[in-house]
C-alpha positions in Angstrom: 0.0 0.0 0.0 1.4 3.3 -1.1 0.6 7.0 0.1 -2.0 7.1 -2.2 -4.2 4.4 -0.2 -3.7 6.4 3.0 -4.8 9.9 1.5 -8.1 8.1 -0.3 -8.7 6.4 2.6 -8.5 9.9 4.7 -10.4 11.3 2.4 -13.0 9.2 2.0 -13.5 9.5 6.2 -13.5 12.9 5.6 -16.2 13.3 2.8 -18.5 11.1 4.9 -18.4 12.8 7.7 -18.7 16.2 5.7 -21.5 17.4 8.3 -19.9 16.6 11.4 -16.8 18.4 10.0 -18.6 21.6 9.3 -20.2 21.7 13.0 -16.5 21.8 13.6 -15.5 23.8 11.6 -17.6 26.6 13.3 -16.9 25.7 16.4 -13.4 26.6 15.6 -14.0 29.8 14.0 -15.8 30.5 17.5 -12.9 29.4 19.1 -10.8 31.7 17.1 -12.2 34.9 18.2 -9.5 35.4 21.0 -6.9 35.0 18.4 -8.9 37.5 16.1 -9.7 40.2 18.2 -6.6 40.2 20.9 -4.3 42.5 19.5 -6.7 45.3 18.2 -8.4 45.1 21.9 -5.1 45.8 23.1 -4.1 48.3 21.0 -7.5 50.3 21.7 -6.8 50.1 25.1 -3.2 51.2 25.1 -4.3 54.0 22.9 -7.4 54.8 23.2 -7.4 54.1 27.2 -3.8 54.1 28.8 -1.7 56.2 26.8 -4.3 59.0 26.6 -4.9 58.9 30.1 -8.1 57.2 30.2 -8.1 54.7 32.8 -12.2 53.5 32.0 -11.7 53.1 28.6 -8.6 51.1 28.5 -9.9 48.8 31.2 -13.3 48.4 28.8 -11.8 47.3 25.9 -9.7 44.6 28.1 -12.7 43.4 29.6 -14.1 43.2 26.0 -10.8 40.9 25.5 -11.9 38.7 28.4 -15.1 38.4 26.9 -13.5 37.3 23.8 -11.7 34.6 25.5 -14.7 33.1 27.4 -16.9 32.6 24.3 -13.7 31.2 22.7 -13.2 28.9 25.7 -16.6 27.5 25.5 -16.3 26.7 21.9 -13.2 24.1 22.9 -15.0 22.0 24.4 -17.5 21.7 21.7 -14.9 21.3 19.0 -13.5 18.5 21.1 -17.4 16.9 21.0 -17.4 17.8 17.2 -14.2 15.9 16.6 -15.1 12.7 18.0 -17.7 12.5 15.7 -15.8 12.6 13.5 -12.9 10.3 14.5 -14.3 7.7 16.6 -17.1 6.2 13.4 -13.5 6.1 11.4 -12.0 3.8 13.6 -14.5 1.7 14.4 -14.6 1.4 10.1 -10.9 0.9 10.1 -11.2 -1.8 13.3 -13.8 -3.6 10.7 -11.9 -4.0 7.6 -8.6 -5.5 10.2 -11.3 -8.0 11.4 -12.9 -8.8 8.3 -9.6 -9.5 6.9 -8.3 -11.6 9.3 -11.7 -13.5 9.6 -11.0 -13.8 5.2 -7.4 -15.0 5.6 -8.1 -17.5 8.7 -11.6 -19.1 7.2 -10.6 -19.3 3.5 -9.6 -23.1 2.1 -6.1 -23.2 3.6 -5.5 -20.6 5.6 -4.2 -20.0 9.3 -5.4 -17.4 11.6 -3.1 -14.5 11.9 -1.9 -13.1 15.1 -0.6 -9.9 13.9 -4.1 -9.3 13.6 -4.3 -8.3 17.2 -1.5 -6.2 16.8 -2.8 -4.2 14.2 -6.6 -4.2 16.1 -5.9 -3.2 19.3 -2.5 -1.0 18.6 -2.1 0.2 15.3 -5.8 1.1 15.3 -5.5 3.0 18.2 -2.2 5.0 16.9 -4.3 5.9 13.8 -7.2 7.1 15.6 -5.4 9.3 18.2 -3.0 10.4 15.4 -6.0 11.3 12.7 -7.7 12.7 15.9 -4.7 15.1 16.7 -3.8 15.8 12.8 -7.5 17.2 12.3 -6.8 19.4 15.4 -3.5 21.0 14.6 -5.0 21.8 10.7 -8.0 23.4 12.0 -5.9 25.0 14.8 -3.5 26.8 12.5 -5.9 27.2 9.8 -8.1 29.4 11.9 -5.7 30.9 14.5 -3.5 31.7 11.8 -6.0 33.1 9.4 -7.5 35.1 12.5 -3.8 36.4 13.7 -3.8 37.7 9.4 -6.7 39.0 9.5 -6.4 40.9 12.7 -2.4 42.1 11.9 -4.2 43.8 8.1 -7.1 45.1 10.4 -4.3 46.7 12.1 -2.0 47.7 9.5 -1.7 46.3 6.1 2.0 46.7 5.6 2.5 44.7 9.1 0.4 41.8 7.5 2.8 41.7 4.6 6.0 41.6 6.5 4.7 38.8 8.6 3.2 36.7 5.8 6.5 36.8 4.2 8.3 34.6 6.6 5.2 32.2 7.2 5.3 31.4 4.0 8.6 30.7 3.7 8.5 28.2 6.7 5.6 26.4 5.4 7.5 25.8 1.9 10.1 24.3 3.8 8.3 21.8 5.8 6.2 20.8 3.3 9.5 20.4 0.6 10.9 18.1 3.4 7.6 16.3 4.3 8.5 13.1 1.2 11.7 12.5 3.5 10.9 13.0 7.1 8.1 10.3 5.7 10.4 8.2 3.9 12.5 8.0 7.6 9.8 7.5 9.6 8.4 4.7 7.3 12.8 3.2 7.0 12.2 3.4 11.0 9.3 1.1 11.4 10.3 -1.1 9.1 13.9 -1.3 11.0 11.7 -2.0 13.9 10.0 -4.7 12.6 12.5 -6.6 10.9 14.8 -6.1 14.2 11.7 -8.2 16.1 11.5 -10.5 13.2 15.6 -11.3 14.0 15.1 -11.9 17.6 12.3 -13.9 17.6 14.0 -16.1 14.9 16.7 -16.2 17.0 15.3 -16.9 20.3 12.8 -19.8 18.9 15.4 -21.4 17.2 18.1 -21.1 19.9 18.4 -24.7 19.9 19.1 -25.5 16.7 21.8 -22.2 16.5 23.6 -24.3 19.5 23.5 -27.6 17.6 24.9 -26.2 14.6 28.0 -23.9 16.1 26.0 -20.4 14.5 25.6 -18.4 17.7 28.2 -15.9 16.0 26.5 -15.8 12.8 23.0 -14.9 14.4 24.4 -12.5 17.1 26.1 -10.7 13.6 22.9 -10.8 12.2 21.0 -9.6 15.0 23.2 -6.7 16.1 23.2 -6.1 12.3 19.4 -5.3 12.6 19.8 -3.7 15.7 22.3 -1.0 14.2 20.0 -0.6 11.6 17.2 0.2 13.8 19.2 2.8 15.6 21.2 4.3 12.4 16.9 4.9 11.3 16.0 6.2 15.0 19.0 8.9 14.6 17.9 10.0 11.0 14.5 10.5 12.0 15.7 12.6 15.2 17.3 14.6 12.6 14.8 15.8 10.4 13.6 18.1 13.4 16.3 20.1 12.9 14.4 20.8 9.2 11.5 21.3 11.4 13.6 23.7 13.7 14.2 25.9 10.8 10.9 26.0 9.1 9.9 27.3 12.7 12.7 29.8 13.0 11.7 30.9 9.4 8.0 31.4 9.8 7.5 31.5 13.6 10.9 34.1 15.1 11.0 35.5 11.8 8.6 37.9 11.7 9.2 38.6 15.3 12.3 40.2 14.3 10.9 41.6 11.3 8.4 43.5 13.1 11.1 44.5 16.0 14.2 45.8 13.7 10.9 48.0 11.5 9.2 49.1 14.3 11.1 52.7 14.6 10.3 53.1 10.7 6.8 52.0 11.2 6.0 54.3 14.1 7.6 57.0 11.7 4.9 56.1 9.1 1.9 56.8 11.5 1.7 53.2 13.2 0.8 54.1 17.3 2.5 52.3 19.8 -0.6 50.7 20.8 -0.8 48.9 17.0 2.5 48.2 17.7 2.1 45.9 20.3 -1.1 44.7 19.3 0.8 43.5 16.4 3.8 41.8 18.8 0.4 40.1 20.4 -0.8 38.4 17.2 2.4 37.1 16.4 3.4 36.0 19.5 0.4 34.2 20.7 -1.9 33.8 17.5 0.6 32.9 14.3 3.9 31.7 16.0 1.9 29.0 18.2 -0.2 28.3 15.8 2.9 27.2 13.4 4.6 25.3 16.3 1.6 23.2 16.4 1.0 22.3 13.0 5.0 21.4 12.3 5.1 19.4 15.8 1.9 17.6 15.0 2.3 16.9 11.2 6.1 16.0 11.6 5.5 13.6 14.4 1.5 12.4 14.5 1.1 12.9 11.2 3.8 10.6 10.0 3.3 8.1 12.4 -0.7 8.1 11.3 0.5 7.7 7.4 2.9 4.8 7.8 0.8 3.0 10.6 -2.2 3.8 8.6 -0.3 2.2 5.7 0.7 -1.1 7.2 -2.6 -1.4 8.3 -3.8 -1.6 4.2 -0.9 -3.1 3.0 -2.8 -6.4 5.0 -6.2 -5.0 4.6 -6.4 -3.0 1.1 -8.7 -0.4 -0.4 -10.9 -3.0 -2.7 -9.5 -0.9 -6.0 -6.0 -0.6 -4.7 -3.6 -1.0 -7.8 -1.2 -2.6 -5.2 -4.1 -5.0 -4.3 -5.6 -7.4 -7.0 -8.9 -8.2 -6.0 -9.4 -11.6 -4.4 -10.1 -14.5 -6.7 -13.2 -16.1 -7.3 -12.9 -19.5 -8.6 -15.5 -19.2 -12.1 -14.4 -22.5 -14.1 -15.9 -22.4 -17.6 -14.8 -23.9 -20.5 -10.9 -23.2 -20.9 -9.6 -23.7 -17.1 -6.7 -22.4 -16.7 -4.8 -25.8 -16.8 -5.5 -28.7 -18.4 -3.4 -31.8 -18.1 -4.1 -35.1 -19.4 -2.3 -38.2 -19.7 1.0 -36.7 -19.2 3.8 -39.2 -18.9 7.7 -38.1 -18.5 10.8 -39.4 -18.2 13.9 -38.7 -18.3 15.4 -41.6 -20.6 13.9 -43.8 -22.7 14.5 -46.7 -19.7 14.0 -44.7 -17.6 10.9 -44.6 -14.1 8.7 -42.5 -15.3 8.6 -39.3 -13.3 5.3 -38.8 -14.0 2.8 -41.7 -15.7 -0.5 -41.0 -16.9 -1.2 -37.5 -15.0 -4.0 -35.4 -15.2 -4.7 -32.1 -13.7 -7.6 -29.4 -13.9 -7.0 -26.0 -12.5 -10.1 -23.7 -12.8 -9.6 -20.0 -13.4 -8.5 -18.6 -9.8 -7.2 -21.3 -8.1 -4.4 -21.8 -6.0 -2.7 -25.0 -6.3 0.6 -25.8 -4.0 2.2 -29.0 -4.9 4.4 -30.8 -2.2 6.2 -34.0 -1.8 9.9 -34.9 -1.2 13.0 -33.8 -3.2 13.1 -35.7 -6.2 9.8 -36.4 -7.1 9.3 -34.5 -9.7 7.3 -31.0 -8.9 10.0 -28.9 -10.5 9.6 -31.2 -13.6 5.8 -30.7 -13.7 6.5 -27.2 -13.1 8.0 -27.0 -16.7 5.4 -29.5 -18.2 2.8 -27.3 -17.4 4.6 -23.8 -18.5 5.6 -25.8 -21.5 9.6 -25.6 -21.5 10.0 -29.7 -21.8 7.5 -31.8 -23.8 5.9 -34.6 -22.9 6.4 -38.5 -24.3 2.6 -38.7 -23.9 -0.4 -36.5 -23.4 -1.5 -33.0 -23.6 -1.1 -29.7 -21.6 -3.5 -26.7 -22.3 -3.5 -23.1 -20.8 -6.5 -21.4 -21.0 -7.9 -23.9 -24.7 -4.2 -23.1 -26.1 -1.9 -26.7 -25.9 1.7 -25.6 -25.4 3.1 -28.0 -28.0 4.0 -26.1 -31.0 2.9 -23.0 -29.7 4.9 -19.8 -30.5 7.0 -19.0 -27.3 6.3 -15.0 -27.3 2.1 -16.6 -27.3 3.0 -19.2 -24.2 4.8 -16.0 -22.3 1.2 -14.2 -22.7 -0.4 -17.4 -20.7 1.8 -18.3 -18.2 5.0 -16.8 -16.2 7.2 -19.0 -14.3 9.8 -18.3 -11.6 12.3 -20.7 -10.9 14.1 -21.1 -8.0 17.4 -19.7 -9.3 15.9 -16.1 -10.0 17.3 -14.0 -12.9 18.1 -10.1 -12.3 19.9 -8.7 -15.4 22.4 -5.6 -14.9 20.5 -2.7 -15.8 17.8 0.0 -13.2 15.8 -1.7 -11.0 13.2 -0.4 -13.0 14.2 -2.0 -16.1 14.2 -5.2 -14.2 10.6 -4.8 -13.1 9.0 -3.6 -16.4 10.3 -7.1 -18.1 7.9 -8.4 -18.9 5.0 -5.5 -18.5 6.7 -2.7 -20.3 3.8 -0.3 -20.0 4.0 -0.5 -16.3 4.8 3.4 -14.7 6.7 4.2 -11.7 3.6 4.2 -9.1 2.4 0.6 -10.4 5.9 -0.1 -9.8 6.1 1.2 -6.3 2.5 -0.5 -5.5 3.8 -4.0 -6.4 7.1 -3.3 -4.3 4.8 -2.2 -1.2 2.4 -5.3 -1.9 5.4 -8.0 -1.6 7.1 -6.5 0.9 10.2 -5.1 -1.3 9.8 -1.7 -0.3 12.9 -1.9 1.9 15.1 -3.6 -0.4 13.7 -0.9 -3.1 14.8 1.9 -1.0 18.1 0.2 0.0 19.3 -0.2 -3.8 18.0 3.7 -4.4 14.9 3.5 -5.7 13.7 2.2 -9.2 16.3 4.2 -11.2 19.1 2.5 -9.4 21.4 0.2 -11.3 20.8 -3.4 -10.3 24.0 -5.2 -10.1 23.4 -9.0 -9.5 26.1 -10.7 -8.5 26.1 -8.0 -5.1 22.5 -9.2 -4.8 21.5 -12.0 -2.1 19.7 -15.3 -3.5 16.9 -14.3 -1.6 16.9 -10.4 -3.2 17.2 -11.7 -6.7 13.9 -14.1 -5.8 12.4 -11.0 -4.3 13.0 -8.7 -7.5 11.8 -11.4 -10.1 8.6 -11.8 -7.6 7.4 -8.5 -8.1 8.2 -9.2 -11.8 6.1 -11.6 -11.8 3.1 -10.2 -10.3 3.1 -7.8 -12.3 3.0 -10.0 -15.7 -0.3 -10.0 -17.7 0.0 -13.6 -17.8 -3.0 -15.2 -16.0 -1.1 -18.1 -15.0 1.6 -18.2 -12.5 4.2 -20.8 -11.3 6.1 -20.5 -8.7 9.0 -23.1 -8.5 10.2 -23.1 -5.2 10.3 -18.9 -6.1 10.5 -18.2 -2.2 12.9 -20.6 -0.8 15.9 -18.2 -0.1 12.9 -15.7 1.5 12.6 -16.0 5.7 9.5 -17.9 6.5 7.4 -14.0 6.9 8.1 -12.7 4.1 7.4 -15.4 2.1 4.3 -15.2 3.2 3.8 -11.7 2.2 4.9 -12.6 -1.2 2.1 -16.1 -1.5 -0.7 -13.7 -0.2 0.1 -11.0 -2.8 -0.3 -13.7 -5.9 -3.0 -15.3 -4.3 -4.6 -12.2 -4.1 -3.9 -11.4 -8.2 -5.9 -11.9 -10.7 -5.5 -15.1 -12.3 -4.4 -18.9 -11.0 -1.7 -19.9 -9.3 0.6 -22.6 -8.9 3.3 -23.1 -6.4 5.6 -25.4 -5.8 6.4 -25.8 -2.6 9.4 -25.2 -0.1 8.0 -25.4 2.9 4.8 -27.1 4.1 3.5 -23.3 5.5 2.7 -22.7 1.5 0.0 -25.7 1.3 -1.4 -24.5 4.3 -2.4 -20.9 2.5 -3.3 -23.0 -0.7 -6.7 -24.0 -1.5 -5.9 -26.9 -3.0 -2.4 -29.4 -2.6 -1.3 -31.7 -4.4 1.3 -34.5 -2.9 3.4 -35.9 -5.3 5.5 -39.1 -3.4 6.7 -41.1 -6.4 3.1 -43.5 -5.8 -0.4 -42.5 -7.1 -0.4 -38.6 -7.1 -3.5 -37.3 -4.4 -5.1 -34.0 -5.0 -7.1 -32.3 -2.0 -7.4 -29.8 0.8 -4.8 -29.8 3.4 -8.1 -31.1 5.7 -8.6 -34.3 3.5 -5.1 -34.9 2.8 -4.1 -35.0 6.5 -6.5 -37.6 6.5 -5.9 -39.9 3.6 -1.7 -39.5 3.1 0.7 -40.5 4.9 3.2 -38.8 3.0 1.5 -35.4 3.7 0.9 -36.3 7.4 4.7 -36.4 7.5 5.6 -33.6 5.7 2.9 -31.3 8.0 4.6 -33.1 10.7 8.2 -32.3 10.0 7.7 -28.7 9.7 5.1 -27.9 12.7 6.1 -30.5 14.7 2.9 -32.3 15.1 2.8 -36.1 15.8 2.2 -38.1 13.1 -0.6 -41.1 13.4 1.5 -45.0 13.4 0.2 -47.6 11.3 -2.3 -45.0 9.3 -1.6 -46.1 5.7 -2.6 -43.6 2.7 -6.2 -43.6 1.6 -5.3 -43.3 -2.1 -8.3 -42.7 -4.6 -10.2 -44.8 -6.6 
């Protein structure tokens, strides 16, 4: 999920809630009045009252000024009503959609209940409601104590207006010019966070296994390794408020010292000394507070809302999301999206046939993960079905087209495959990406990066125009990079050879989800047992009769299966419980 998500998402809140927002709306411009009237009360009193010698009169016009601030003090606490209605429906809408997907994900054929879930429920939630809450409050704040402290400084003197709007503006530019990085930071910093929790948790469930095998030096490296890099991002986001520091010094001081160094040539020019002061008054306590609110609150809340706000729909997207492919629908009509039938391979003519008289039928939006041990022959089917090795016998069809004899730049326009040996070519990460969707632009780009979880690695290389060298590349970057390729393909087929094995169990995860959430079918050949378990259908290939079912009825009729689920969660495996095999 990219920024784009998060500002629909706030806007659509917003538009909803367009009635409640106007109620507050007035409630602030009551609230404002102090701001708006402060310094011409004063400066009627000083010069109307004091400074002429008229005690009454100046005392009047201050007890006008205390009137002013009682009406504005009674509007607070109705702004503070006004806002809850409009943040409070907004997260219980945003509480929702984390439910409904984690109901989705946990009660769909093959999945597993998540317990991030919670985290994201009864934290993140909460950090985007107080966040949006106090965002809406510094905006309005500075929108109308600002626009009260102008107003009143021209009411004054126009000139006085100018040479305090000058500066303001100024300020503003800044922060907003720096507002991209100080979210880019923030978003490196949470991400550091996570990935630092990931390490340890690895590390501390597997402690045994890092003993047996002599690693405890190669995990603490990698761990301190994430730790540094969670502090290196903590320090770089403590110093972007020296950018804030300056766009406050700019449009807050600024005009302080503008109105101080021209106050003799004002008062030559007619200005009283009352004006004078009334104007120190609106830019002491109307415009600079009203800046130092708004820079706080946007460069700390307001960041934290975006990036929370956008983990929260990177798991729970926008339904029209171009980083988030609708969820499939199974529809099988008459092309499925795989048809196999009496396939029989081998790899010698005396040879065991790998595969003998094999049929398959995948329907348009499946999800197929096939399993079994090494050597059984998934990677070969793999290619039988994408068409790179033909068959002694039978057929293979994608979508009514049989891949024998059809022309390879047709096949690539059915079917993408990514092995496990990825391939990254030297040129922009960019170019690597657009492969095989050429027409692709930089946001769809960013999108797919966000939706598989190679943001980070993204930003770490420096961004999509930065050369992509593979041989610096990890295994598991080069998987990650031809991934996102992948997914973005036009092909409505995809295979996925043991694409993921290099990837740490999580992020694997992220990547499965994301195809099995893009349009089209899927196939994956597993690496682990955790990718049948988020498949809707598995087949178990063991070298005997192949068995095709859900993970339910396969731990029920195969051994093989049994043992496999066994070996990787550690559950007991039934003795003497032979495989059911089909008729």
């Amino acid at each position: 999920m990219t920024g784009s998500g998060v500002r629909r998402l706030t806007w659509q809140a917003l538009h909803a809630r367009r009635r409640d927002l106007s109620r507050l709306a007035g409630w602030s411009l009551v609230e404002s009045v102090p701001a708006l009237l402060s310094g011409y009360l004063v400066a009627r009193a000083v010069d109307d009252g004091f400074l002429a010698g008229r005690l009454g009169t100046g005392l009047a016009w201050l007890a006008a000024l205390a009137v002013a601030v009682l009406v504005g003090a009674a509007a607070t606490g109705r702004t503070y009503r006004s806002l809850g209605a409009v943040v409070e429906p907004f997260r219980d809408e945003l509480a929702a959609r984390v439910v409904r997907a984690a109901l989705r994900d946990a009660t769909r054929p093959g999945g597993r209940p998540d317990s991030a879930a919670v985290a994201r429920l009864t934290h993140q939630v909460e950090i985007v409601r107080d966040t949006f809450g106090g965002l809406l409050m510094v905006t309005r704040g500075f929108l109308f104590a600002a626009g009260a402290a102008l107003i009143g400084l021209f009411a004054l003197a126009p000139v006085v207006a100018a040479l305090a709007a000058a500066p303001l503006v100024v300020g503003l530019a800044v922060f907003v010019a720096a507002l991209p990085a100080m979210a880019g930071h923030q978003r490196a910093y949470v991400r550091a966070g996570e990935q630092l929790g990931q390490a340890a948790a690895t590390a501390l469930a597997g402690h045994r296994d890092v003993l047996a095998c002599g690693a405890q030096e190669r995990v603490v490296a990698e761990v301190e390794r994430r730790v540094s890099a969670q502090a290196a991002a903590e320090r770089t986001v403590a110093r972007m408020a020296a950018v804030r520091s300056v766009s406050l010094g700019i449009g807050g001081w600024l005009p302080l010292v503008v109105l101080l160094l021209a106050a003799p040539w004002l008062v030559t020019r007619g200005l009283t000394a009352g004006a004078v002061l009334g104007a120190l008054i609106y830019l002491s306590t109307g415009l600079q507070p009203a800046l130092h609110t708004l820079v706080q609150g946007v460069g700390g809340g307001g960041l934290r809302y975006a990036v929370t706000l956008e983990n929260i729909l990177r798991t729970c997207p926008l339904p029209d999301d171009p980083a988030a492919p609708a969820a499939r629908t199974p529809s099988p009509g008459p092309s499925p999206a795989v048809r196999a039938r009496g396939l029989t391979f081998r790899y010698g003519p005396r040879a065991e046939p790998v595969l003998s008289d094999f049929s398959l039928t995948l329907a348009d939006g499946d999800h197929l993960a096939v399993v079994g041990p090494s050597g059984v022959g998934k990677s070969t089917l793999a290619a039988l079905l994408a068409g790179l090795v033909p068959a002694q016998s039978g057929t293979v069809e994608l979508a009514g087209t049989t891949v024998t004899g059809t022309d390879p730049a047709a096949l690539a326009r059915l079917r993408v495959l990514v092995p496990q040996e990825a391939y990254v070519f030297t040129a922009s990460l960019a170019d690597n990406l657009r492969y095989l969707r050429p027409d692709a632009d930089d946001r769809t780009l960013t999108a797919a990066l966000d939706t598989l979880g190679a943001g980070p690695l993204a930003r770490r290389l420096g961004g999509l125009a930065a050369p992509v060298t593979p041989a610096v590349l990890s295994a598991g970057e080069r998987q990650l990079i031809a991934a996102v390729r992948a997914w973005l393909a036009p092909a409505p087929l995809v295979i996925l050879d043991e694409a993921t094995c290099h990837l740490d169990p999580a992020l694997e995860a992220t990547v499965e989800d994301a195809f099995a959430r893009r349009p089209g079918s899927l196939v994956v050949i597993a690496h682990r047992i955790s990718s049948a378990l988020r498949a809707r259908r598995v087949l178990v290939l063991d070298g005997d009769e192949p068995l095709l079912g859900t993970h339910e009825e396969l731990l029920a009729r195969s051994a093989t299966y049994r043992q496999l689920v066994g070996a990787w969660d550690g559950l007991p495996v039934p003795p003497g419980r032979a495989a059911a095999r089909r008729s």
